[in-house]
C-alpha positions as CSV (number, residue, x, y, z in Angstrom):
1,X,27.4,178.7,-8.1
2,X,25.2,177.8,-11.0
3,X,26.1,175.0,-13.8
4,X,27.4,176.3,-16.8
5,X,24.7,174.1,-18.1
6,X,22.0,172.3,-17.0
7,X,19.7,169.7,-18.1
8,X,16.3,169.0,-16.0
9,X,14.0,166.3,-16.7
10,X,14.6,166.7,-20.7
11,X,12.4,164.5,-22.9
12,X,13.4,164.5,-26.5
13,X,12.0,162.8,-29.5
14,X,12.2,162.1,-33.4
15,X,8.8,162.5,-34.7
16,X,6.5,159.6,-32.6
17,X,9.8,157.9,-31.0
18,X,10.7,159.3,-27.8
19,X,15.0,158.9,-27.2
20,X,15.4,160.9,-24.0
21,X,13.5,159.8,-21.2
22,X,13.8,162.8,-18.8
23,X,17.7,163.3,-18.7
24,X,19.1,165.6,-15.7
25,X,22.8,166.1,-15.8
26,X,24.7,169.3,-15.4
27,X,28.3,170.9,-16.8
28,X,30.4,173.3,-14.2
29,X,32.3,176.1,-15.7
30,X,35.9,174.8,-16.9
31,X,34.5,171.3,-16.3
32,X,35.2,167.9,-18.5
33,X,32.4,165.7,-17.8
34,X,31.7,162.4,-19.9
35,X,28.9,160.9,-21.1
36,X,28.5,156.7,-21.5
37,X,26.6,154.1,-22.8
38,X,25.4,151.8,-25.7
39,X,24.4,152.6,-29.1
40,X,21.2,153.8,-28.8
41,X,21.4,154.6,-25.2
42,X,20.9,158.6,-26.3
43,X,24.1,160.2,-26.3
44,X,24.0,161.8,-29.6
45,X,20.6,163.4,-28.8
46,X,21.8,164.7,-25.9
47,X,23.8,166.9,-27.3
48,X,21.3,167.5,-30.0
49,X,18.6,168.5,-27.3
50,X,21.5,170.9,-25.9
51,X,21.7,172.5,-29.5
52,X,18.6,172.8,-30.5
53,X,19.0,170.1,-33.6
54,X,15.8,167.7,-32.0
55,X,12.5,168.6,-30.4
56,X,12.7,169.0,-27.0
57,X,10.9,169.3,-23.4
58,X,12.2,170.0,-19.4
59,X,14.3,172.7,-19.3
60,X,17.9,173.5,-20.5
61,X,19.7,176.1,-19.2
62,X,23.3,177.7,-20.2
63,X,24.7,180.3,-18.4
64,X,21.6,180.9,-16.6
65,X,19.5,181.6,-19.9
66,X,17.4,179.2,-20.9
67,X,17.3,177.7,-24.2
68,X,15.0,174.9,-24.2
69,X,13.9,175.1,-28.4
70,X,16.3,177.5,-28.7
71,X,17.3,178.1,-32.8
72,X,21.1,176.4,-33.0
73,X,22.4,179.6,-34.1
74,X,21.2,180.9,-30.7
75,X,23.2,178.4,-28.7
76,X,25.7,178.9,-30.2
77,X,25.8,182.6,-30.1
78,X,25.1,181.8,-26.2
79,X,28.9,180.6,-26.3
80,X,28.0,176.7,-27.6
81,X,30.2,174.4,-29.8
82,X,29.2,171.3,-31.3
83,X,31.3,168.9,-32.9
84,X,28.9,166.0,-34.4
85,X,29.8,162.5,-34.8
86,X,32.2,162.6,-37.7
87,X,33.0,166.2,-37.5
88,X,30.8,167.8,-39.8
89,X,33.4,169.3,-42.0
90,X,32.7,170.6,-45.4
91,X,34.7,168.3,-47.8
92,X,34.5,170.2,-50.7
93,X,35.9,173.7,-48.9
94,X,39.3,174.4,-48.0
95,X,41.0,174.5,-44.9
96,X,40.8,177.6,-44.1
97,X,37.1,178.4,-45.6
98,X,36.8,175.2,-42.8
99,X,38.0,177.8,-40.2
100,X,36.4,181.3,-41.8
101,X,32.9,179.3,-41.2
102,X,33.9,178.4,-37.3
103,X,34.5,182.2,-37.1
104,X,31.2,183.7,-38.8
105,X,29.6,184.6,-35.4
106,X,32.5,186.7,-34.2
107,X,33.3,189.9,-36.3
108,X,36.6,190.7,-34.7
109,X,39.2,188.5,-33.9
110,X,39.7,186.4,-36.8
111,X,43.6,186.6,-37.3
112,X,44.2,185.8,-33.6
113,X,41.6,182.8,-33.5
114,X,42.9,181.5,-36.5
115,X,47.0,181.7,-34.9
116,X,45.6,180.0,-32.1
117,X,43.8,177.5,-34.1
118,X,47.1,176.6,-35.8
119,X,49.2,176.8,-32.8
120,X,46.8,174.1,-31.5
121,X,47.1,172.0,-34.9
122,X,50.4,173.1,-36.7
123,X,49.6,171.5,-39.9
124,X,46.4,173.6,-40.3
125,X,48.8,176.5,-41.8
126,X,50.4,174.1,-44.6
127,X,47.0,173.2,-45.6
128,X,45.4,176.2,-45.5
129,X,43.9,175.7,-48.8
130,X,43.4,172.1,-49.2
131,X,40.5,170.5,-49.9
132,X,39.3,169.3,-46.4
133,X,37.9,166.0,-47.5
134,X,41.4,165.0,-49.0
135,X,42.7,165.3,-45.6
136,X,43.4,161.9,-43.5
137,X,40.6,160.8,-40.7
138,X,42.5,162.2,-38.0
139,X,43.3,165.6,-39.7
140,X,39.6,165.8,-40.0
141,X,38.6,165.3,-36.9
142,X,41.1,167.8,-35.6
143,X,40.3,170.7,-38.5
144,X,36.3,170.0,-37.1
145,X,37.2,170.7,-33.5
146,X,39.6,173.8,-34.1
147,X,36.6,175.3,-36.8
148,X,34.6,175.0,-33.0
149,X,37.1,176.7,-31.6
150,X,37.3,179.5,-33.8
151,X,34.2,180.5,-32.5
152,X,35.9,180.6,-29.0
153,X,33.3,179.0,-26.9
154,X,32.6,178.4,-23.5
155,X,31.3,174.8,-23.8
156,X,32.7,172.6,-26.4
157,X,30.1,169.6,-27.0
158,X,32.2,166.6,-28.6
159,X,30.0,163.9,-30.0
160,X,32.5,160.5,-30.3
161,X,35.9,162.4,-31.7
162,X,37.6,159.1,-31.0
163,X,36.2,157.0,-33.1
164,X,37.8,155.4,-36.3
165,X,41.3,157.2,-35.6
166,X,44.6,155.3,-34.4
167,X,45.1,155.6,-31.1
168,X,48.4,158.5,-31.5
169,X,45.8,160.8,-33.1
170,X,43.5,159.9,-30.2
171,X,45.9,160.6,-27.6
172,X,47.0,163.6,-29.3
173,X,43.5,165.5,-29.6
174,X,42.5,164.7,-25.8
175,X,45.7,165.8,-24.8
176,X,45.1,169.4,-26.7
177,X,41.4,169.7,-24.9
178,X,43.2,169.0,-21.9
179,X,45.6,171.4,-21.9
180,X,42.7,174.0,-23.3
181,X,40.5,172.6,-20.1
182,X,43.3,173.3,-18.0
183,X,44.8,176.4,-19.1
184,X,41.9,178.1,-20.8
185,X,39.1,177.0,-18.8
186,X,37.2,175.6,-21.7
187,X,34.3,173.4,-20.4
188,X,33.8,170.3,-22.0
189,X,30.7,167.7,-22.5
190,X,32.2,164.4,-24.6
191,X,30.1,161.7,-25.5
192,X,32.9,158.6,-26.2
193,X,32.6,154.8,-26.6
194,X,35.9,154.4,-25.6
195,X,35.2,154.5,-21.6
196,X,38.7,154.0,-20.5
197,X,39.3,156.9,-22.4
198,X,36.5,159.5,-21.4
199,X,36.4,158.6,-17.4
200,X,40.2,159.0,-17.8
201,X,39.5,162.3,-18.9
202,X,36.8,163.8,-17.5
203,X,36.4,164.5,-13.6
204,X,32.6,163.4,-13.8
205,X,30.2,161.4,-16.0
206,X,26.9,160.0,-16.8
207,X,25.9,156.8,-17.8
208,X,23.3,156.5,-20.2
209,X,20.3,153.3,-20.6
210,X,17.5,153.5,-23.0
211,X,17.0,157.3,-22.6
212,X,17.6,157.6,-19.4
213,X,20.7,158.4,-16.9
214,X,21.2,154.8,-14.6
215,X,24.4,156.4,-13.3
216,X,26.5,159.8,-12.5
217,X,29.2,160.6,-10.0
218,X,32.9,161.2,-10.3
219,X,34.9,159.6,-12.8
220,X,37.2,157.6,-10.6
221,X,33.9,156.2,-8.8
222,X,32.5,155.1,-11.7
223,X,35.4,153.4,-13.4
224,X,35.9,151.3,-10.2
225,X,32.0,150.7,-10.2
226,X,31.4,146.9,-11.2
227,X,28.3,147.4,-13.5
228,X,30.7,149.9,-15.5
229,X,33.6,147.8,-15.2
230,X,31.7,144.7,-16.5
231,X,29.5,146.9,-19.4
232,X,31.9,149.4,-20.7
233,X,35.7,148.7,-19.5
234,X,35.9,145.0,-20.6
235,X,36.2,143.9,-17.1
């Protein structure tokens, strides 16, 4: 069977600076898969090259269509969430205008994404129509990934939802996209500086150097992999 997605050989660059160095990894349908490394290893424009938010080269397939230079609201009418480094929420909207905008692609179904939504994160309904920027970091973070959600996707792309939150949040939002991953299906590509935490919940990952992938395979491989343990686990 075919990746849900698939990165060959992808080059990607910011004007003359080239940040991807021809990245191959892949995504299985219903599969959590990690992505490591130091800042400015290329994790964040990964998941840009997957959305089409940098230029691009090599080829990027999802679902067997290929969106190399696709438009963003192409990949993510292809079934695509992103969730950027901070979450991306707009401050000055409510709660639920947060979660109308997550939904703006689908034109039926709005009621029922929004009950899961709050099922999900209970204190979405109390909020509905508080400013989001008045909400805490970790309320934040979660009101970014359930506006994704609304959108129902079939890959969820989480750039760093870990950092600045206390560790209960943490624990708290992986263990909702686990359940999701387990129960739904949902298919999940996390880019995380906590390593502990992403090889802990993912079943494969990549490690990114300077652009370029220096190591993939199973999740329990790598974390028991000295170069990982000594570089990223604070062995």
């Amino acid at each position: 069977m075919a990746p849900l997605l698939e990165l060959e050989d992808v080059h990607a660059r910011y004007g003359a600076v080239e940040a991807l160095h021809g990245v191959s990894l892949s995504v299985g349908e219903g599969e959590v898969v990690a992505v490591l490394g130091g800042n400015g290893a290329g994790k964040t424009t990964t998941l840009r090259a997957v959305s089409g938010l940098v230029a691009t080269s090599g080829e990027i397939r999802f679902a067997g269509e290929r969106i190399t230079r696709a438009a963003p609201e192409r990949v993510a009418r292809a079934g695509v969430a992103h969730v950027p480094e901070g979450g991306g929420i707009f401050r000055e909207l409510s709660v639920y205008e947060n979660l109308r905008l997550g939904a703006y692609l689908r034109r039926k179904g709005f009621a029922e994404s929004y009950e899961r939504a709050c099922g999900l994160f209970p204190f979405l309904e109390a909020r509905r129509q508080q400013q989001a920027g008045t909400l805490s970091g970790g309320e934040q973070q979660m009101l970014a990934i359930a506006r994704a959600l609304m959108s129902r996707p079939r890959l969820l792309l989480l750039d760093e939802p870990s950092l600045g939150l206390a560790p209960i949040v943490v624990r708290e939002i992986f263990g909702i996209l686990g359940d999701l991953n387990e129960k739904e299906g949902l298919a999940v590509l996390v880019v995380e500086q906590n390593a502990k935490l992403a090889l802990r919940s993912s079943s494969r990952a990549y490690v990114l150097e300077v652009g370029r992938v220096a190591l993939e395979g199973p999740s329990t491989e790598l974390a028991e992999n000295e170069s990982v343990r000594n570089s990223y686990l604070g062995y």
